[in-house]
LOLORO-717983 format. One line per 2 residues: their letters; for each residue y negated, x, z of C-alpha. Coordinates in nm, 2 decimals. Example, Ala and Ser with C-alpha at 12.3 -4.5 7.8 and 13.67 -1.06 7.14 Angstrom:
<recs>
AS = 0.45 1.23 0.78; 0.11 1.37 0.71
</recs>
This chain:
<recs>
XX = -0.71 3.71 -2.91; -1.01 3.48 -2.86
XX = -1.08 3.30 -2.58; -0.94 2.91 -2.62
XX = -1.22 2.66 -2.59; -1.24 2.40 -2.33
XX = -1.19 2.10 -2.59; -0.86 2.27 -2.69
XX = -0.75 2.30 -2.36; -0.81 2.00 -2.21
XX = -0.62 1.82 -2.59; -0.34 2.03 -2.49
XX = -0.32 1.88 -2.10; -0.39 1.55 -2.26
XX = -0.12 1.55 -2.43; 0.13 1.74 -2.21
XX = 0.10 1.46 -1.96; 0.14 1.20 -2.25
XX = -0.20 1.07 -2.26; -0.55 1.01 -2.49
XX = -0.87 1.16 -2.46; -1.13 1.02 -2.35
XX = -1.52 1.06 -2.38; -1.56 1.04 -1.99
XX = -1.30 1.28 -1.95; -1.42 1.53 -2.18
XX = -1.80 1.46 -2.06; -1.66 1.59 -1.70
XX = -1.45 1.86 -1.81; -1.78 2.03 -1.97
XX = -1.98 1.99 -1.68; -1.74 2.13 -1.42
XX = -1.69 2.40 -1.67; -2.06 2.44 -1.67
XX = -2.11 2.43 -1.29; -1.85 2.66 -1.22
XX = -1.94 2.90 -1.44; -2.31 2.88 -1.31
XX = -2.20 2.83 -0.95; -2.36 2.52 -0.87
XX = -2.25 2.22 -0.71; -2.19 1.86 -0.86
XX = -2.10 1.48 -0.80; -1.92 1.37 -1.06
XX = -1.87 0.93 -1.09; -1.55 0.92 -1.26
XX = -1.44 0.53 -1.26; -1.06 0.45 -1.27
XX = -0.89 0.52 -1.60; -1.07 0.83 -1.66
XX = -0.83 1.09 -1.57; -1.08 1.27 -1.36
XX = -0.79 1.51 -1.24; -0.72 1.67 -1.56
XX = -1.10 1.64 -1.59; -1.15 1.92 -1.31
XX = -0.79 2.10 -1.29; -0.84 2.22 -1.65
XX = -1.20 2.39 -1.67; -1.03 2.50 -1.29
XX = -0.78 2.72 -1.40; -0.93 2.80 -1.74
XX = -1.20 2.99 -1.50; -0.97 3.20 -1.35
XX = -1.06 3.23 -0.96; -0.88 3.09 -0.68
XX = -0.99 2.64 -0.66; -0.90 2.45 -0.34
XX = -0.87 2.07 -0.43; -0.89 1.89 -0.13
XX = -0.79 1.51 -0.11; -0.81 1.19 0.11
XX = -0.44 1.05 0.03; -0.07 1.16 0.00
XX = -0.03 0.98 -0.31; -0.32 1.15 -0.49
XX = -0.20 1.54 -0.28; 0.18 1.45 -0.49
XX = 0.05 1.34 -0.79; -0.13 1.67 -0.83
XX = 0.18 1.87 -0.71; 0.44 1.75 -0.83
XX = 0.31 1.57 -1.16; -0.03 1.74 -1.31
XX = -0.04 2.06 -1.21; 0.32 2.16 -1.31
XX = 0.24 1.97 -1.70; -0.09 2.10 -1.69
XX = 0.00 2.48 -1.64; 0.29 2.44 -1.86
XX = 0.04 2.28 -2.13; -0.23 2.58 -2.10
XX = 0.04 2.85 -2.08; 0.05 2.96 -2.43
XX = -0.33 2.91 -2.45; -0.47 3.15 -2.14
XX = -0.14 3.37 -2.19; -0.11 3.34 -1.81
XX = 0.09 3.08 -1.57; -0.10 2.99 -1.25
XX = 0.03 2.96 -0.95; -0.03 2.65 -0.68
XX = 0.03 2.50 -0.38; 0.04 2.28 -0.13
XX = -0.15 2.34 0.26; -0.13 2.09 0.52
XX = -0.24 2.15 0.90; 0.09 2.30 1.10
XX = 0.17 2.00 1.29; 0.31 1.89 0.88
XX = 0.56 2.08 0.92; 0.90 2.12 1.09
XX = 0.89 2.41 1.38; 1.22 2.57 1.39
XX = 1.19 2.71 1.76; 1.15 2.30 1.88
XX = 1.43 2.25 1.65; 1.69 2.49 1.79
XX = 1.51 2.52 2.17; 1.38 2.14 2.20
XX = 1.05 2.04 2.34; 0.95 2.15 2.68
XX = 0.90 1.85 2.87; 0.68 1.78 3.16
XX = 0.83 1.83 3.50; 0.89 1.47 3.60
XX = 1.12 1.39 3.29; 1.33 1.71 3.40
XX = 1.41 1.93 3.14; 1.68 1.84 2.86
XX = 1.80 1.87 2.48; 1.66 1.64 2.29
XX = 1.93 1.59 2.08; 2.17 1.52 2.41
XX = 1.95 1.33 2.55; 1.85 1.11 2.25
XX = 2.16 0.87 2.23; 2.29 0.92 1.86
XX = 2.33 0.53 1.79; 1.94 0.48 1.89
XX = 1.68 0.53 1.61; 1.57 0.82 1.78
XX = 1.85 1.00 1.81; 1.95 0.91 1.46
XX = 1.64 1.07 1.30; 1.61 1.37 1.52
XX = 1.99 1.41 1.40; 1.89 1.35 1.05
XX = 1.60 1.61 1.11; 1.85 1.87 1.18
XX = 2.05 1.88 0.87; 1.77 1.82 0.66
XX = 1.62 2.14 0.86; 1.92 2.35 0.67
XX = 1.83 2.19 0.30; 1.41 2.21 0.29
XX = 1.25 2.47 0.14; 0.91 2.28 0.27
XX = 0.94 2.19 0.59; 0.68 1.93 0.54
XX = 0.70 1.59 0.66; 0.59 1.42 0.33
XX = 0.93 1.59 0.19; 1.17 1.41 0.46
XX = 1.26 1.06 0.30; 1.28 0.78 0.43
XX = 1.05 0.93 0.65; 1.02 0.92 1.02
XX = 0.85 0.79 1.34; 0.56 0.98 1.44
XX = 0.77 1.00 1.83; 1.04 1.16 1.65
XX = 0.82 1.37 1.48; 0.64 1.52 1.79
XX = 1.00 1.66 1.88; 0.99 1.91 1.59
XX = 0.66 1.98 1.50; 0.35 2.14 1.72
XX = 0.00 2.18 1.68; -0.15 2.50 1.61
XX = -0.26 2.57 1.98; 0.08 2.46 2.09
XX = 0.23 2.74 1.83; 0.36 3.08 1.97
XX = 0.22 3.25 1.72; 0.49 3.41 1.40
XX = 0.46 3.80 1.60; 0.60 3.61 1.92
XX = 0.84 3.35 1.78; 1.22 3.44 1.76
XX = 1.19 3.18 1.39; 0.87 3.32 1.33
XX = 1.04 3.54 0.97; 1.16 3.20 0.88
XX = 0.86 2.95 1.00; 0.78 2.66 0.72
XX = 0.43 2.66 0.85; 0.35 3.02 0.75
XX = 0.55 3.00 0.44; 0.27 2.78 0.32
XX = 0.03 3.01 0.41; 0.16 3.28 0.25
XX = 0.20 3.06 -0.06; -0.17 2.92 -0.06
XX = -0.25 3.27 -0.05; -0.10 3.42 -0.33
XX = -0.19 3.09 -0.55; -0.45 3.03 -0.78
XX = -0.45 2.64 -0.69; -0.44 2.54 -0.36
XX = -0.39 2.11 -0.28; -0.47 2.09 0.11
XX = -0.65 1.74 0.24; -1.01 1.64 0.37
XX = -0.88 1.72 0.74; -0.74 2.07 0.67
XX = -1.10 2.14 0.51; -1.31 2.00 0.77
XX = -1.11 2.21 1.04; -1.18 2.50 0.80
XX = -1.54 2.44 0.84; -1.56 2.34 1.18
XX = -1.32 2.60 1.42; -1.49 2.91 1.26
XX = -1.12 3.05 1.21; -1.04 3.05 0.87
XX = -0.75 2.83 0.77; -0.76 2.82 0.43
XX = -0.78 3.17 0.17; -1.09 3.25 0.07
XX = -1.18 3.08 -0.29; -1.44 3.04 -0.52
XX = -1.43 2.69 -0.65; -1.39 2.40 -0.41
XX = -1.29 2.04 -0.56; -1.33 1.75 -0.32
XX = -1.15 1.45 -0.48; -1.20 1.13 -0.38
XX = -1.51 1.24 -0.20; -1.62 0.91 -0.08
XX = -1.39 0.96 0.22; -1.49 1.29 0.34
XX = -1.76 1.21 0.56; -1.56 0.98 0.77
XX = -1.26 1.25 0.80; -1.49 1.56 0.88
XX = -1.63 1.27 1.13; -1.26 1.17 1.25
XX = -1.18 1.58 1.32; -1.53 1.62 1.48
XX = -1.45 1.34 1.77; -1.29 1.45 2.08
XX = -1.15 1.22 2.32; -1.02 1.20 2.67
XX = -0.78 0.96 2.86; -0.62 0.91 3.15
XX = -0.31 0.97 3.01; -0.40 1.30 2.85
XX = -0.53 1.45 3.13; -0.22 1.35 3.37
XX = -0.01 1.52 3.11; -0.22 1.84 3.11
XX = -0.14 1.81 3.51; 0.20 1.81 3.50
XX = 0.28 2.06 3.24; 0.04 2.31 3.40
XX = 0.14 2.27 3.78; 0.44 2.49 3.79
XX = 0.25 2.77 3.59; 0.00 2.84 3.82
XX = -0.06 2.83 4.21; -0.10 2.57 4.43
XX = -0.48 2.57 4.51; -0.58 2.58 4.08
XX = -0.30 2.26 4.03; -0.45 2.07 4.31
XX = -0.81 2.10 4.17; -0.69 1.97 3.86
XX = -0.46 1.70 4.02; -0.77 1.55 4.27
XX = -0.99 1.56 3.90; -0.76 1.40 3.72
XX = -0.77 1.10 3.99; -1.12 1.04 4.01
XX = -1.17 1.04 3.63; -0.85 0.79 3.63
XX = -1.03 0.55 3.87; -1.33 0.58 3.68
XX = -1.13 0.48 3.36; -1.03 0.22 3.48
XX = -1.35 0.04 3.51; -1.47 0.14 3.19
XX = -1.62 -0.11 2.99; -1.62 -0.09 2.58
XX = -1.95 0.06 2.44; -2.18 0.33 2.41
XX = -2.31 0.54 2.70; -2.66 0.67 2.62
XX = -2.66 0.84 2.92; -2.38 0.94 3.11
XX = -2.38 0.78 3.43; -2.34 1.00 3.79
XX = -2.01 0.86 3.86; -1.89 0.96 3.52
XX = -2.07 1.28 3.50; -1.94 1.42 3.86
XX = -1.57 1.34 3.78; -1.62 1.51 3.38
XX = -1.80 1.87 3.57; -1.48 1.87 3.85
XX = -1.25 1.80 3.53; -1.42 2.09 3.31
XX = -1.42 2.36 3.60; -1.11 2.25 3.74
XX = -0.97 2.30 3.39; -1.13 2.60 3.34
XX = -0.98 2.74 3.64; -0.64 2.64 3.60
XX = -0.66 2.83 3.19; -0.76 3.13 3.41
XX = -0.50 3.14 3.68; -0.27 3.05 3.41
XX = -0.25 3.40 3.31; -0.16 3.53 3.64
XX = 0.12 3.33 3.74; 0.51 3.37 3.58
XX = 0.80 3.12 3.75; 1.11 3.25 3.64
XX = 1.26 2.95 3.72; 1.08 2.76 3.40
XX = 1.29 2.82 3.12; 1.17 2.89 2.77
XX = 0.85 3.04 2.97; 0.62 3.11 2.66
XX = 0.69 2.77 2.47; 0.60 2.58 2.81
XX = 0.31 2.80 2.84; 0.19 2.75 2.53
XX = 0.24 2.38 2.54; 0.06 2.38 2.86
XX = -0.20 2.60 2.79; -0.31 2.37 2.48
XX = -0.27 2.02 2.66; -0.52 2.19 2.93
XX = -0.75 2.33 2.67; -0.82 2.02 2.55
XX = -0.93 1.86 2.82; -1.19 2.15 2.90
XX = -1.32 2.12 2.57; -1.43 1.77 2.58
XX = -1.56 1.77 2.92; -1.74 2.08 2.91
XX = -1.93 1.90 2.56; -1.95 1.61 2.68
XX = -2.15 1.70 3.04; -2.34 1.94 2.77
XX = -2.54 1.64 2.66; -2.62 1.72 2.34
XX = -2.83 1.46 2.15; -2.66 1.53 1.85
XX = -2.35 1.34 2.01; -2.24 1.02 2.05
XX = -2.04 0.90 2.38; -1.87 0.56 2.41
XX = -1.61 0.43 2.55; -1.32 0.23 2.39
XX = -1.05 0.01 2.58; -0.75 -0.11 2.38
XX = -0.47 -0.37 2.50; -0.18 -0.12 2.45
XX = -0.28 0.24 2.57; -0.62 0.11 2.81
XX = -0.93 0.29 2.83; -1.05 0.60 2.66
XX = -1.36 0.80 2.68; -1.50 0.91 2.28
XX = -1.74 1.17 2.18; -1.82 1.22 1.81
XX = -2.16 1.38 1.60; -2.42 1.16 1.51
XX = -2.44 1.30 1.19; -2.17 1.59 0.97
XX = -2.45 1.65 0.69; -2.61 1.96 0.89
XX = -2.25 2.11 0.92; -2.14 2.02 0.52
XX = -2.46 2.14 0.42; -2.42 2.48 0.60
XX = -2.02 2.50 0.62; -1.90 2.34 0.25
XX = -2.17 2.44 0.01; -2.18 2.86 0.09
XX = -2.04 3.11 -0.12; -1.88 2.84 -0.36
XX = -1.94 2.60 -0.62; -1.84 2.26 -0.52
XX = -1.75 1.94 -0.71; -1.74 1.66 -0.53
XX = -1.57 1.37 -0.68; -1.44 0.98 -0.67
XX = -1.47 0.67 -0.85; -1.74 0.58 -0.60
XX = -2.03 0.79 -0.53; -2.31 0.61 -0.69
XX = -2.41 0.38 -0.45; -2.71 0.12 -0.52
XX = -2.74 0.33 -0.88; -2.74 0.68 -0.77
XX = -2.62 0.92 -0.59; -2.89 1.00 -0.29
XX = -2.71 0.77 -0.05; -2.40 1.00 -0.11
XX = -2.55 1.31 -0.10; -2.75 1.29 0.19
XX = -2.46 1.17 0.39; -2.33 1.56 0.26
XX = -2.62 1.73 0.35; -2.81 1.74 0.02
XX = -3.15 1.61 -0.07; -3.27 1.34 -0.35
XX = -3.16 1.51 -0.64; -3.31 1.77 -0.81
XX = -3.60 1.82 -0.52; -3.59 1.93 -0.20
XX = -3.69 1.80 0.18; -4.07 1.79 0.23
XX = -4.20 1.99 0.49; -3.86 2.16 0.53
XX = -3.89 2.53 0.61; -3.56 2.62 0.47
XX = -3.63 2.38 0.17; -3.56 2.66 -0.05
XX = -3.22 2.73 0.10; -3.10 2.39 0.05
XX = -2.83 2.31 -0.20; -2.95 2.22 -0.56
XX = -2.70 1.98 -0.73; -2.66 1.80 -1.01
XX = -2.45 1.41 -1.01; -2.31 1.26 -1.35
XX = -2.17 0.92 -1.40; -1.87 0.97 -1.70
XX = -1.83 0.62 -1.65; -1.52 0.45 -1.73
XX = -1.25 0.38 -2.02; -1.26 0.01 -1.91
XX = -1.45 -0.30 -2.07; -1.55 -0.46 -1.69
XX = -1.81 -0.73 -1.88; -1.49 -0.81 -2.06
XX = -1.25 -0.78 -1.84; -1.37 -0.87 -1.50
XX = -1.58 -1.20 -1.36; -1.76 -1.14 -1.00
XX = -1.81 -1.41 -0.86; -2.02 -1.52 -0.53
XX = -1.96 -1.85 -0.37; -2.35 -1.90 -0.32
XX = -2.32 -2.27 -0.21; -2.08 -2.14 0.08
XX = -2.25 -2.15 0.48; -2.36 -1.77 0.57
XX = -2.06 -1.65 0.79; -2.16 -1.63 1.16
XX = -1.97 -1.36 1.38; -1.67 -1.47 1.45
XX = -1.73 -1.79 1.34; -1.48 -2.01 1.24
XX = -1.52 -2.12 0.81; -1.34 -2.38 0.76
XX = -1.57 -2.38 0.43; -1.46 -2.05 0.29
XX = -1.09 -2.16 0.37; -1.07 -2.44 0.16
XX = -1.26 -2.21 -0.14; -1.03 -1.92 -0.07
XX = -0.75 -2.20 -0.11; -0.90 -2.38 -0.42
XX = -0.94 -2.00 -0.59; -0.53 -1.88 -0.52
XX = -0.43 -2.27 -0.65; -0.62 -2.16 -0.98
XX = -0.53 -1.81 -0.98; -0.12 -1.90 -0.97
XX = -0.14 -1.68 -0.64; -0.17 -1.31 -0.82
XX = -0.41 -1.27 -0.49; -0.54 -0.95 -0.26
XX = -0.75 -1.09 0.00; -0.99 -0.84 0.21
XX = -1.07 -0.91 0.52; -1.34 -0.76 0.71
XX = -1.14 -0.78 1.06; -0.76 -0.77 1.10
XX = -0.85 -1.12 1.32; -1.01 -1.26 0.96
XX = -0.69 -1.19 0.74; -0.43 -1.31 0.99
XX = -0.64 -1.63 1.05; -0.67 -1.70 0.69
XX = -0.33 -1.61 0.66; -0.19 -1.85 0.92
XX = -0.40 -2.14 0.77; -0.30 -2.09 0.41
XX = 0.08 -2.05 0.44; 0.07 -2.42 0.63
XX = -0.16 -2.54 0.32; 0.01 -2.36 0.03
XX = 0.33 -2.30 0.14; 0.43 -2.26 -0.27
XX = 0.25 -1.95 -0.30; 0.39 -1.65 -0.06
XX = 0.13 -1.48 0.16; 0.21 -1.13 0.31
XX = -0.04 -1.03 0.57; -0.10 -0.69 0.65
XX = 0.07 -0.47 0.98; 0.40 -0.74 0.92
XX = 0.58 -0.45 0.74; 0.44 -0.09 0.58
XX = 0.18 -0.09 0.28; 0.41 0.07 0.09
XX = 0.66 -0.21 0.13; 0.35 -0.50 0.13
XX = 0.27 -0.36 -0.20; 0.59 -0.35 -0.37
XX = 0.66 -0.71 -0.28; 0.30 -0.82 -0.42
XX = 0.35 -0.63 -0.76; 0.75 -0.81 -0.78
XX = 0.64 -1.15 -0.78; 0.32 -1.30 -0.94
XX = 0.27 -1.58 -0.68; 0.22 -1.34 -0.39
XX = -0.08 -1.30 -0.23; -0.17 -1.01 -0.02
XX = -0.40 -1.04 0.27; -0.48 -0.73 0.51
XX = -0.83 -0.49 0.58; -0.96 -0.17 0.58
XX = -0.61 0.03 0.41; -0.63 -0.25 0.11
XX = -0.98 -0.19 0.04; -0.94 0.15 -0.07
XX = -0.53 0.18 -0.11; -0.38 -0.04 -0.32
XX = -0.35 0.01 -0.70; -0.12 -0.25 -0.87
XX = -0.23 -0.31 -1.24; -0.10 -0.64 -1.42
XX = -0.11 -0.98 -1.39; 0.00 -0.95 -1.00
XX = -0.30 -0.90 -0.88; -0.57 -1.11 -1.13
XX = -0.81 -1.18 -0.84; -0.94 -0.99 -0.55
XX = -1.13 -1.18 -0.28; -1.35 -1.07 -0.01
XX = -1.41 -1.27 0.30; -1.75 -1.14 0.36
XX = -1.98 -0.84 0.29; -1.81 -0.56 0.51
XX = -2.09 -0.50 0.72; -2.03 -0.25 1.02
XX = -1.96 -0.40 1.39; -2.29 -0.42 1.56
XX = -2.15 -0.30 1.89; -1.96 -0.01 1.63
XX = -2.06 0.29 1.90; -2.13 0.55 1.63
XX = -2.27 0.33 1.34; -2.52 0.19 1.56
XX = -2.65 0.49 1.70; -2.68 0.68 1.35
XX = -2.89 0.36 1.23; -3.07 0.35 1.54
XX = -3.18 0.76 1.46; -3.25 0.67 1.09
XX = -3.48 0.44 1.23; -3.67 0.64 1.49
XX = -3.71 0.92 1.24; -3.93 0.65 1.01
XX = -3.67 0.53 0.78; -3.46 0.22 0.71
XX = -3.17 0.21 0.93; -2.99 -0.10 0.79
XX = -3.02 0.04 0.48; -2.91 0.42 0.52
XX = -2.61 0.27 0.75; -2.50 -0.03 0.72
XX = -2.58 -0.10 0.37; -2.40 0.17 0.25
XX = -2.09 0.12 0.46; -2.08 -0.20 0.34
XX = -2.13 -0.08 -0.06; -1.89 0.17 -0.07
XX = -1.60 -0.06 0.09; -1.73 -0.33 -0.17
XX = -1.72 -0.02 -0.44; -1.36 0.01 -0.35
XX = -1.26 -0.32 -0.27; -1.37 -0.46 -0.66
XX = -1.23 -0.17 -0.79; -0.85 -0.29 -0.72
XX = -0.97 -0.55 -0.96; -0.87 -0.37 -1.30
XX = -0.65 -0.08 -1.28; -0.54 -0.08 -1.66
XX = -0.67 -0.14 -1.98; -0.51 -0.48 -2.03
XX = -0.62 -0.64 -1.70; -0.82 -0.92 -1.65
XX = -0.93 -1.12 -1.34; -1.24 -1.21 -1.07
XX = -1.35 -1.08 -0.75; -1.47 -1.35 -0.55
XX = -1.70 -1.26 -0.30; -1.73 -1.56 -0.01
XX = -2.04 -1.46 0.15; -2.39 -1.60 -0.05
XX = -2.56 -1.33 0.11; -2.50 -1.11 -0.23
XX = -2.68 -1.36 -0.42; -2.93 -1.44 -0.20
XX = -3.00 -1.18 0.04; -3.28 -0.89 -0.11
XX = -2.99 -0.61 0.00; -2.75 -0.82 -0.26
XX = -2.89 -0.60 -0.57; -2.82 -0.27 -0.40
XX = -2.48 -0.42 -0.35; -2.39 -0.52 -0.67
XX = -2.53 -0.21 -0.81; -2.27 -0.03 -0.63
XX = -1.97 -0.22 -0.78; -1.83 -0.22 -1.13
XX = -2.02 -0.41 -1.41; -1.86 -0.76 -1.42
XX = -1.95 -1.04 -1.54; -2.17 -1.24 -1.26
XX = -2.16 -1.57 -1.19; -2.22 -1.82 -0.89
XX = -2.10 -2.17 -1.10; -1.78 -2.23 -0.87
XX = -1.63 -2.48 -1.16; -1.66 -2.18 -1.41
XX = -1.43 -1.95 -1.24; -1.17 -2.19 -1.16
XX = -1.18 -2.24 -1.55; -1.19 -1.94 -1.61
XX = -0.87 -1.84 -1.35; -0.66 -2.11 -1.50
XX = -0.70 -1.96 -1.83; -0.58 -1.59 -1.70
XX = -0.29 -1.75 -1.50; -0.21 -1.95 -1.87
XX = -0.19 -1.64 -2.03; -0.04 -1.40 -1.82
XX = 0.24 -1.71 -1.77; 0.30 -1.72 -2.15
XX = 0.27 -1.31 -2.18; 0.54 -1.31 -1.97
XX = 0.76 -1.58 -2.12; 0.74 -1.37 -2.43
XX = 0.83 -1.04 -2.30; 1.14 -1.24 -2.13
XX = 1.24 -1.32 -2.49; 1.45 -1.63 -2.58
XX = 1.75 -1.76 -2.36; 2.10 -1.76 -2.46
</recs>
């Protein structure tokens, strides 16, 4: 038998999952065949429409060894499982003579544990101890889900949250599931033979494919203890998120409330003199806390720094006398232990690396309304660790409809770790250890000239923060009048989208405006893609997460250029060390926060082949400001204009048609 050749693979998927080939496509499929096979890492700009997953799965599995897709979303984690990996392998089946085998991985808090099931949660001493299921009144939501958890317990095969529907809240949740330091381990646990989390394990490990997300991955890299099988391909999809989420499971955090809880589910486990320590600590850091004022603390101030080194050594000692103190009279012993053990953990952790100093880190402290103060630490830059944890002993593809940002891919990659393609860091001893990569743009199956309009509002006032715009209102208004609604507004603050939204549903009531955090996205969305007069106004989640093709959504408008906070704790300071090292902070930082989101944000514009529409951009910095070209570089190639008559023509002329396209598919009327 010869060996089938990539092009007659990837027909064969193409056509298993009902779809057309593509030059993009194919362009990608041969060069993460070719990387792969010459075990070398590349970014791959694969724009919507491409099919970039059948782009990567195919030359994956025609290679043989073990792949670990990792990606940002849910949606994209069940497409894969449920939808392209089971055509795909059936597709290639009677062309590689073999079936491979795949699965999904998510960190064990996913999934239901069967010993808080059946024993319920240990609870801290001053809520008593109870059932959960007694305790929860069966006519409250509560009680009614952790019900509902229990039967569905007896029908899963997964355990996995993502498999419960409707799904549940995250307090109802927490009654089932624990986190891996929480877990009794499968050798100690009565349910361990029959434990949903190590069922996953043992699938991912006797899989080919393995679909796990950013955060699994980046605790893979991070804790040192493997928790993914060893593989040697690594796909990151969707790779323009993976910074922020190996950031997100870098940051440790500490509150008032956390470390009270690690009191009380520690005091009766160990003796009096190790629970006090902990208990005085716990005060002083609460007064502290409460004083705490919102921002970033380049140095740690005495007050602060006393209360974290009696919080770190009190912690320390109370994990030590842990282990030498059993009360009989706590049931469950092991699962309270456990539970305790972890909650106290934590806290030593990020006190002990916090008082540690380490410039690399970033401490700030945040206040919110609801849960008060809390005290942050987080890296001032991942590339060190992706560079040394994610590109070993693997050939990586990286990729996302956004990765080429101001026209190439060096912003990108040096947020990974890499240097300017195709060279490596001056001056750098280990220059020659560095990763060499390659990055493509496949572009994408879409006319944007044709298709799209962008449109800056040059005569608009520049926004000031916080400002009110009164200006950009009555443009925002003037644009959804021409558009017949069909309208998803981004916001760069939640305060800028339900401002806008309270002003426009007084001025054009006709047109129905859902605003974002009034119901879920998934809900939001479906009522924006029912009814063509909707608009849809929300932030950061819609930038990035919506994706309704058609005539609901014909123009996407952004408030301003999505510039990071100034007095953003961790943004700040990375620009602030760009710029002390010799190079252009706003530029490496803040420009390129702001480029991807607008990368994203225009990219909600077309979706499909037959869409047509404008993003309006209300902020005249694009067009006038000297970052504007690096902006617009980063966003799809529409059609640019600033003639504010123009695109209210043009508009009109898309509502007209998309009016009369669907009068025609309503057919006559009898």
């Amino acid at each position: 038998m010869t060996k089938p050749s990539l092009s007659e693979l990837l027909h064969a998927a193409v056509t298993a999952v009902g779809g057309t080939e593509r030059p993009g496509q194919v362009t990608m499929a041969e060069s993460v065949a070719e990387a792969i096979d010459g075990d070398a890492h590349l970014l791959v700009q694969a724009g919507t429409g491409t099919g970039k997953s059948l782009g990567y799965l195919v030359p994956a599995l025609a290679h043989g060894e073990r792949v670990v897709i990792a990606t940002a979303t849910l949606a994209l984690q069940r497409q894969l499982v449920e939808r392209d990996l089971p055509r795909t392998v059936d597709a290639l089946h009677p062309l590689l003579r073999r079936r491979p085998q795949f699965a999904m991985l998510k960190g064990r808090s996913n999934y239901l544990c069967l010993h808080r099931l059946h024993e319920g949660v240990p609870q801290d001493e001053e809520e008593g101890l109870f059932d959960q299921f007694e305790a929860a009144a069966p006519t409250s939501k509560l009680g009614q889900d952790l019900l509902r958890m229990r039967d569905w317990a007896d029908e899963t095969e997964t355990g996995d949250r993502d498999d419960l529907t409707p799904g549940v809240s995250d307090r109802a949740w927490s009654q089932v599931s624990v986190s891996s330091r929480e877990c009794l381990g499968a050798s100690k646990c009565a349910y361990g033979a029959e434990c949903f989390a190590e069922m996953a394990r043992e699938r991912a490990k006797l899989s080919e494919v393995v679909v796990t997300n950013h955060a699994l991955l980046a605790i893979d890299a991070i804790e040192g203890a493997p928790v993914l099988p060893s593989h040697e391909v690594l796909v990151v999809d969707e790779a323009h998120e993976l910074v922020s989420r190996v950031t997100g499971v870098a940051t440790g955090e500490l509150t008032p409330g956390q470390v009270n809880r690690a009191v009380r589910r520690s005091a009766k486990l160990v003796n009096e003199k190790a629970a006090d320590q902990l208990q005085t600590a716990a005060e002083t850091f609460e007064r502290i806390m409460e004083l705490a004022l919102p921002g970033r603390l380049e140095e740690i101030p005495e007050d602060l720094g006393y209360a974290l080194l009696a919080l770190r050594d009190a912690a320390r000692n109370v994990i030590s006398a842990m282990g030498a103190t059993r009360d009989k009279s706590v049931t469950d012993e092991d699962a309270v232990r456990k539970q305790a053990m972890a909650a106290v953990e934590s806290v030593h952790d990020v006190a002990e690396r916090i008082t540690a100093g380490s410039e690399w880190d970033v401490v700030w402290y945040e206040r919110h309304d609801r849960f008060g103060a809390s005290l942050r630490v987080a890296p001032m830059s991942v590339s060190g660790l992706l560079r040394e944890k994610l590109f070993t002993d693997r050939s990586v593809i990286l990729t996302s409809a956004t990765l080429k940002l101001g026209g190439d891919f060096n912003g990108v990659g040096a947020s990974l770790g890499l240097a300017p393609e195709g060279t490596a860091a001056p001056g750098d001893a280990s220059a020659e250890e560095l990763p060499v990569w390659k990055g493509i743009d496949v572009g994408s199956p879409f006319d944007y000239g044709k298709q799209g309009i962008l449109y800056v509002a040059k005569h608009l006032a520049r926004p000031a923060r916080d400002g009110a715009r009164t200006d950009m209102l009555d443009e925002l208004t003037e644009l959804i009048q021409a558009s017949g609604g069909r309208t998803l507004g981004l916001f760069s603050s939640m305060r800028g989208a339900q401002s806008a939204a309270e002003e426009l549903r007084s001025r054009i009531p006709e047109y129905p405006i859902l605003l974002q955090g009034e119901e879920t996205l998934g809900e939001l969305i479906k009522g924006f893609a029912a009814d063509p007069r909707t608009c849809l106004f929300g932030t950061l989640s819609l930038w990035q997460g919506v994706d309704v093709p058609g005539a609901s959504c014909q123009l996407v408008v952004m408030d301003k250029i999505p510039f990071p906070r100034p007095d953003d704790p961790l943004l700040s300071a990375r620009q602030k060390a760009v710029e002390e090292a010799g190079g252009n902070g706003f530029m490496a930082i803040a420009a390129t926060h702001a480029a991807l989101l607008m990368a994203q944000g225009s990219g909600r514009l077309v979706r499909a082949s037959g869409d047509r529409g404008v993003v309006a951009v209300l902020d005249p910095r694009l067009a006038t400001a000297r970052y504007g070209s690096y902006l617009k570089a980063s966003m799809p190639d529409f059609w640019y204009t600033t003639d504010r008559n123009q695109v209210r023509r043009s508009l009109s002329a898309i509502d007209a048609a998309a009016k009369a396209e669907a009068d025609t598919d309503a057919g006559p009327v009898s």
